[in-house]
BAMIRO-121724 format. One line per field, with one value per residue (C-alpha): x, y, z. Coordinates in steps of 0.1 Angstrom, whole numbers, plus 5000, padded with zeros to 4 digits. Each point is the difference from the previous one (the first is absolute). Layout:
BEGIN
c1: [X, ...]
c2: [Y, ...]
c3: [Z, ...]
//
This chain:
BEGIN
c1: [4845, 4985, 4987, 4966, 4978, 4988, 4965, 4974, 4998, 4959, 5003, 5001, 4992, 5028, 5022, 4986, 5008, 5035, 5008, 4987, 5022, 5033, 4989, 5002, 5033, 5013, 4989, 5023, 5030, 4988, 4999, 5038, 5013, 4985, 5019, 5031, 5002, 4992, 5027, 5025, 4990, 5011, 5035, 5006, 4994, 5022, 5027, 4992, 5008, 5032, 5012, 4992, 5014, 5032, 5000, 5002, 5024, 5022, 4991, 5015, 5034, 5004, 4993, 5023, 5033, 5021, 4979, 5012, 4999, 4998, 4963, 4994, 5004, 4986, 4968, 4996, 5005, 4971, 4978, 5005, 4988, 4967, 4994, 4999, 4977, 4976, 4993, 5000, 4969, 4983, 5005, 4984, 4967, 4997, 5001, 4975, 4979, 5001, 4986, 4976, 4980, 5005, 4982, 4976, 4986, 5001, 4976, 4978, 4997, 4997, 4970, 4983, 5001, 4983, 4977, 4989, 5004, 4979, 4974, 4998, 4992, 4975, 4981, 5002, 5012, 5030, 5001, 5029, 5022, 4989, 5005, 4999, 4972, 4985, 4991, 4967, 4986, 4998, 5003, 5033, 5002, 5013, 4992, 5034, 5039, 5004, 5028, 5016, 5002, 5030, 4989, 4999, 5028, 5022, 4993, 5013, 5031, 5008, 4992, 5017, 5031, 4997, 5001, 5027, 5021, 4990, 5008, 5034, 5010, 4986, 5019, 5036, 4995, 4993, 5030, 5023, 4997, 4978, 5021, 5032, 4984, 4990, 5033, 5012, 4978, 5015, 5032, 4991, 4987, 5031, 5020, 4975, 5007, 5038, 5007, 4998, 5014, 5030, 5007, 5026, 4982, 4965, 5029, 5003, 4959, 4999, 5025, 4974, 4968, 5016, 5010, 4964, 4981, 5023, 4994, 4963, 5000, 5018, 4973, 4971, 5010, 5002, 4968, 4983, 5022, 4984, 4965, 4997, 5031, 4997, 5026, 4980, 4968, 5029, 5020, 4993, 5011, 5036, 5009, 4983, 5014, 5035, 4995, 4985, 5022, 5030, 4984, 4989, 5036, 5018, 4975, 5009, 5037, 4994, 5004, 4970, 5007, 4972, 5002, 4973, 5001, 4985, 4981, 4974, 4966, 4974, 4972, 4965, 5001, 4986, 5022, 5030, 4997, 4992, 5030, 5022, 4982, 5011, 5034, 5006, 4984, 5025, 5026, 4988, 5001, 5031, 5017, 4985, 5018, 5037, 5013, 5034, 4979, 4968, 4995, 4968, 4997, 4972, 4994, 4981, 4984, 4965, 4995, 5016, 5023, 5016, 5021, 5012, 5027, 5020, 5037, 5018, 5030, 5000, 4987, 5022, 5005, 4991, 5032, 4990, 5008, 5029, 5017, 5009, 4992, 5021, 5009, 5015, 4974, 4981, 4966, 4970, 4986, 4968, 5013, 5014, 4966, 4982, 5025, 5001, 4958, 4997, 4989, 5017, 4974, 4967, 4969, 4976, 4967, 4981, 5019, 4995, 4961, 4999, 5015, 4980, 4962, 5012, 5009, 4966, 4982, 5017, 5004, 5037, 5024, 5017, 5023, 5027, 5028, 5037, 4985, 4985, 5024, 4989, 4970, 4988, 4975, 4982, 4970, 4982, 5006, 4973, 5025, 4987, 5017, 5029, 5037, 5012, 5028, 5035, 4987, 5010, 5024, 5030, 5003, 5022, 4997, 5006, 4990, 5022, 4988, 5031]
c2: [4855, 5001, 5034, 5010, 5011, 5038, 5000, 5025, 5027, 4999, 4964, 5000, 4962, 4991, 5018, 4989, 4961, 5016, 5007, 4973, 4977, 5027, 4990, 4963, 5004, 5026, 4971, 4974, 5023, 5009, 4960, 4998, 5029, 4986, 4969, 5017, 5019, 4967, 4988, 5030, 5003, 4966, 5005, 5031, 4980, 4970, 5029, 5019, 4971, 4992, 5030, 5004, 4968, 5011, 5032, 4981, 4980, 5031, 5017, 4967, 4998, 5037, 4993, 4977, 5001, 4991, 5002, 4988, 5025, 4979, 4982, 5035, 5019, 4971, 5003, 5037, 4996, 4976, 5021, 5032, 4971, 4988, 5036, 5013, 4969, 5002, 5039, 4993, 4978, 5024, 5023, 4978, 4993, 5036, 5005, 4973, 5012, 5034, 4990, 4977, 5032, 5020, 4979, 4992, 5036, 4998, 4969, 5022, 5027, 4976, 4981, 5031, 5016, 4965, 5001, 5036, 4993, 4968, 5025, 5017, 4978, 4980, 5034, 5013, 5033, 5005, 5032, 5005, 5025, 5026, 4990, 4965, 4979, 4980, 4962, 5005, 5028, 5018, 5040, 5012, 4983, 5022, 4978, 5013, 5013, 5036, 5019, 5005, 4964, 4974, 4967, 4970, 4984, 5030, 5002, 4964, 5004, 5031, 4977, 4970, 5020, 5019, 4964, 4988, 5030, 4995, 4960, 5010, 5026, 4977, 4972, 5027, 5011, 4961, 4985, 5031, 5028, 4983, 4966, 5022, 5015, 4967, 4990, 5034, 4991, 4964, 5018, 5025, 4970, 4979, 5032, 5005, 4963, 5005, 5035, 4983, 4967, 5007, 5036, 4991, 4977, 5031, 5024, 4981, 4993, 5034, 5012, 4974, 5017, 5031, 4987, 4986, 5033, 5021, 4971, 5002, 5034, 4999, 4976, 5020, 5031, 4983, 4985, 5034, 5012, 4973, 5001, 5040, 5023, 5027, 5021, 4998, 5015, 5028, 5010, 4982, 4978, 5009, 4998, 4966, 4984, 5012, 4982, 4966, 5001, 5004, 4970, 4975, 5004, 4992, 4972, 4985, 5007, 5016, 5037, 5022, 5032, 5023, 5030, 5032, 5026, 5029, 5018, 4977, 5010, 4983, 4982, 4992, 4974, 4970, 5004, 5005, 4967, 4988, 5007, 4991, 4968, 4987, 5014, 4981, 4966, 5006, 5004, 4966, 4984, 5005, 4995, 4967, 4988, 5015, 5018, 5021, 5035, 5015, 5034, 5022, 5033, 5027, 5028, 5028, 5024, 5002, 4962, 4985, 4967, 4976, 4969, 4972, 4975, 4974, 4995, 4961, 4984, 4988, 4970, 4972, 4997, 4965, 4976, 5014, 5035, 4998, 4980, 5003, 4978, 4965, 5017, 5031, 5022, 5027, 4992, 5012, 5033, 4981, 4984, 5031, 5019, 4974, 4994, 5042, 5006, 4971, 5016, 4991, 5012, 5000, 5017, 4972, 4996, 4999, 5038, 5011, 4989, 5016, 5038, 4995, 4997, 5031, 5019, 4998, 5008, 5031, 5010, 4992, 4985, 4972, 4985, 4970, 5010, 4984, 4962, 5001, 5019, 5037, 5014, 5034, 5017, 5032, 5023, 5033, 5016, 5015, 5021, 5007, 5030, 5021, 4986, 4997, 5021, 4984, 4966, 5000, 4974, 5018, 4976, 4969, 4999, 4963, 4980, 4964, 4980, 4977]
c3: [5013, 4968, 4984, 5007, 4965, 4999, 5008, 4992, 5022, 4996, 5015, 5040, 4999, 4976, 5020, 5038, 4977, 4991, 5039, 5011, 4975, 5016, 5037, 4997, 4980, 5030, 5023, 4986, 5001, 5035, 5010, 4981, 5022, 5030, 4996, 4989, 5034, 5022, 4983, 5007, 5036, 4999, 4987, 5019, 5034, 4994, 4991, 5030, 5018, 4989, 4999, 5035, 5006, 4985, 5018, 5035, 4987, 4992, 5031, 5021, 4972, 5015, 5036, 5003, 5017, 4970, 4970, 4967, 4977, 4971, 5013, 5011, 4962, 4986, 5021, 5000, 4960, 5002, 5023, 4976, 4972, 5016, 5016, 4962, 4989, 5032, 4990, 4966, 5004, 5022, 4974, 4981, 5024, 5004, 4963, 4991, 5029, 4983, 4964, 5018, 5020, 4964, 4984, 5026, 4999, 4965, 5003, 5023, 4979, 4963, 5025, 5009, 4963, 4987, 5022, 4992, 4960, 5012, 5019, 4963, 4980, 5021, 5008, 4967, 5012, 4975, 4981, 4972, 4997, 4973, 4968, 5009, 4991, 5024, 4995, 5026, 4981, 5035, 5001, 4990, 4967, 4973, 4969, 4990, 5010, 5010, 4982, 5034, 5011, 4996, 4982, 5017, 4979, 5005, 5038, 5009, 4976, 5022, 5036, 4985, 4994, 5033, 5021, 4979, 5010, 5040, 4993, 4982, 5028, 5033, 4986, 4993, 5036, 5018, 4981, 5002, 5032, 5021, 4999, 5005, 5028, 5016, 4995, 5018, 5031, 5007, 4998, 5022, 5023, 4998, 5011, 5033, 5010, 4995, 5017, 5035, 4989, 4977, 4994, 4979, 4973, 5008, 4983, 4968, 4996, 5004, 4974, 4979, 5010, 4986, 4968, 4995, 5010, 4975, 4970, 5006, 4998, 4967, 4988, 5017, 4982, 4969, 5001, 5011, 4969, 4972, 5019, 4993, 4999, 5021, 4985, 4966, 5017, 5018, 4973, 4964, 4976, 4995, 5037, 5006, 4967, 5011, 5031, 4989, 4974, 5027, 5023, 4971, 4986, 5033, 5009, 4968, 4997, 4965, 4987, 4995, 4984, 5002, 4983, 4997, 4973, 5006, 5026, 5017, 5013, 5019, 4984, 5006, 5025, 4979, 4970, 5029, 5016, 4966, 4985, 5033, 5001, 4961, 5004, 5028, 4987, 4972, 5022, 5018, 4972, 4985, 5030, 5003, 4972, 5010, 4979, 5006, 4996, 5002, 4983, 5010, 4980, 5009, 4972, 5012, 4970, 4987, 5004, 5027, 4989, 5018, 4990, 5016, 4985, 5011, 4990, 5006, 4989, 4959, 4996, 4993, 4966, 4986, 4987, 4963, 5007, 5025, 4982, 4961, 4976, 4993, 4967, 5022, 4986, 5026, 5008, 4979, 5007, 5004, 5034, 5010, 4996, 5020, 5026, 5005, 5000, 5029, 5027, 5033, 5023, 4991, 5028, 5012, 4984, 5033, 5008, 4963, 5004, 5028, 4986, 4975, 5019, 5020, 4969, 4982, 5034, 5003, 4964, 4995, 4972, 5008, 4973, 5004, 4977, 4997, 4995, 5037, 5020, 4997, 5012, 4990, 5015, 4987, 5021, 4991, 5038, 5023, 5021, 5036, 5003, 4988, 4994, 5035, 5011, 5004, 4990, 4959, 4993, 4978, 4970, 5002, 5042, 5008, 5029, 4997, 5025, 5000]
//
């Protein structure tokens, strides 16, 4: 779908023409889906039916009065097959079916909004916010901007960014929980069919269901842990970068040191999650490129400081410095000096981009140091409220997350 253009807010028509341009798109998709679940409904009866096919088969291997156990495992192997495909395509009908009602009441609602925009500007009856000028020259037109009011260009920067964050965490949650826990309900399915059937092989889905209920967990929590750390809003920064420190160093096999100097306090909320949020985009980053250590050091004093650096292997030094020359003479300090200020791992651009829009929002320095693998952050603080008791981090405290 391609990206609708801002539009005025002072033109109903343009936008009833925007929805309207939205409904037949949402129409197509809605023809697509339609199509998609015919042919799933179709899929899941063909595997209905041989997997009840199979089941009768199994149930006359079991009633008879010497039964081969070979043709018997074989067939029961194959009924625990085709039962697992036949639910997975239900799964699949009842998903589609899903997304197809979704956006079938968001059709409603998108019809009944262009209709009203439609009402608007046919009747003439649109009045603009204050401060807005409006393009009838009706009553509310200002002839200028209020103080108070956010500009246009400003207000759909702020909406654009908000739907990209809902796109960005529907799209975490469809491809991570909620297609673990679709997974977790054929399980759960397959294990009803067995109980009765096989007790024995019911035991060993079971033992599976477990194991996928405790790793969806693990992801679940980690996702509500990226989406918005709880423990930042419950205890502060030092606590929740101990802790992602911890779990991005095990989830990457790679040391993280963290280390806090002095006696932390809580900050104003903003410049919290500010700070928590580039810290960890460092930490991303450098992990990304795997290097045998990442350092994260947090000064607190009248400025708070933090640095993040990333510590690899040497680089391997090219054939003109490792070896000497033909004349046996040690290579030139030149080469040396080269070979020793190459960094080994340097931080994205797209993370260091990124640190750096957040860092002039809020006010902060940001500064790449070492050739690309140190980042060094520096804020004024806005403390909330006093230090907090029991919470200051005696100097050289290290969390390795090995």
């Amino acid at each position: 779908m391609t990206e609708p253009q801002p539009v005025a807010a002072s033109d109903p028509g343009a936008f009833a023409d925007r929805i309207a341009a939205e409904l037949a798109t949402l129409d197509s998709e809605l023809v697509e889906i339609d199509l998609l679940i015919q042919q799933a409904r179709t899929e899941a009866d063909r595997h209905e039916m041989k997997r009840s096919q199979t089941a009768d088969r199994v149930a006359t291997l079991r009633g008879a009065a010497t039964p081969n156990p070979t043709d018997l495992a074989e067939a029961a192997s194959q009924l625990v097959q085709l039962t697992r495909r036949a639910v997975m395509m239900e799964s699949q009908v009842d998903v589609l079916q899903g997304k197809q009602k979704a956006l079938g009441r968001y059709r409603e609602a998108l019809e009944r909004y262009g209709g009203q925009m439609r009402e608007l500007a046919t009747s003439g009856g649109w009045v603009a916010p204050s401060g807005q000028s409006n393009s009838t020259g009706g009553p509310g037109s200002s002839g200028g901007a209020d103080d108070g009011d956010i500009p246009a260009a400003v207000s759909r920067i702020v909406l654009t960014a908000q739907e990209d964050l809902r796109r960005d965490i529907a799209r975490a949650m469809h491809d991570g929980p909620a297609q673990s826990l679709t997974n977790i309900v054929l399980q759960a399915q397959i294990v009803d069919r067995l109980v009765d059937r096989d007790p024995a092989l019911a035991r060993t889905e079971v033992k599976a269901l477990i194991a996928m209920v405790q790793t969806t967990l693990e992801a679940t929590k980690s996702f509500i842990f990226d989406v918005r750390p709880m423990v930042l809003d419950d205890l502060g920064l030092v606590p929740t970068l101990r802790r992602t420190a911890r779990e991005r160093g095990r989830r990457a096999q790679i040391a993280v040191d963290f280390d806090s100097m002095g006696t932390d306090r809580r900050l104003a909320m903003e410049l919290e999650s500010g700070l928590f949020r580039m810290i960890d985009q460092a930490l991303a980053g450098f992990l990304s490129t795997a290097p045998r250590r990442v350092l994260i050091r947090l000064d607190w004093g009248d400025q708070i400081e933090a640095r993040i650096a990333a510590h690899g292997e040497a680089p391997a030094a090219p054939p003109e410095v490792a070896a000497p020359a033909a004349d046996g003479s040690a290579p030139s300090v030149e080469a040396v000096d080269a070979l020793e200020a190459q960094p080994s791992h340097v931080l994205p651009a797209k993370a260091w981009r990124e640190i750096q829009q957040r860092a002039s929002t809020l006010g902060i320095v940001a500064e790449l140091l070492a050739g690309g693998t140190e980042v060094r952050l520096v804020a004024n603080p806005t403390f909330e409220d006093g230090p907090i008791a029991g919470t200051g981090s005696p100097a050289g405290l290290t969390a390795d997350a090995s």
